[in-house]
Phi, psi and omega in degrees: 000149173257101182301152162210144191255132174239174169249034156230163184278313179297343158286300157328294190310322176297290210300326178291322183292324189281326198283316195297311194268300200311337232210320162096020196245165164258175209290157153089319180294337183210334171220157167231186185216126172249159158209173232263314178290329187206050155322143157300166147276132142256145180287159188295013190228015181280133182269300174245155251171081153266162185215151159312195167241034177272332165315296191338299193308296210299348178278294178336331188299315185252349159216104185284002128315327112103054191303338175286009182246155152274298172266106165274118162261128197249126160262303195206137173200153160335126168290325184302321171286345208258358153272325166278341163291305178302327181306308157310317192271354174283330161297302160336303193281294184322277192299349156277354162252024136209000000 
């Protein structure tokens, strides 16, 4: 699956939504959207995964791997976050390559 992060919950939503009518798909089937207020179910064949990047983080929180992604997209995030999103994933990319 591909994470992609906005920094906001309404940017997400957009961008998920541009994705839904492009691809011709409905929400939650191929691409989904979680947010800190109302998460989705996303299905097992979903490819892409928008999020905050407060998501991001709170995922990193329970899996520092973030073994459930092939891809991480940073589109956009919070300069406060956006240090601790590199870190986590440096870490990340560090302990799956040994």
């Amino acid at each position: 699956m591909i994470g992609h992060t906005q920094p906001r919950r309404i940017a997400a939503r957009t961008v998920a939504a541009a994705n839904c009518f492009r691809t011709q798909q409905s929400s939650g089937s191929r691409g989904g959207l979680q947010g800190c207020v109302s998460p989705i179910r996303l299905a097992r064949d979903t490819y892409i995964k928008l999020m905050t990047d407060g998501i991001l983080l709170a995922e990193i929180q329970g899996d520092h791997t973030l073994s459930a992604y092939d891809t991480i997209i940073i589109d956009e995030a919070h300069e406060r976050s956006l240090i601790l999103i590199s870190a986590r994933l440096s870490q990340a990319i560090a302990s799956q390559a040994a």
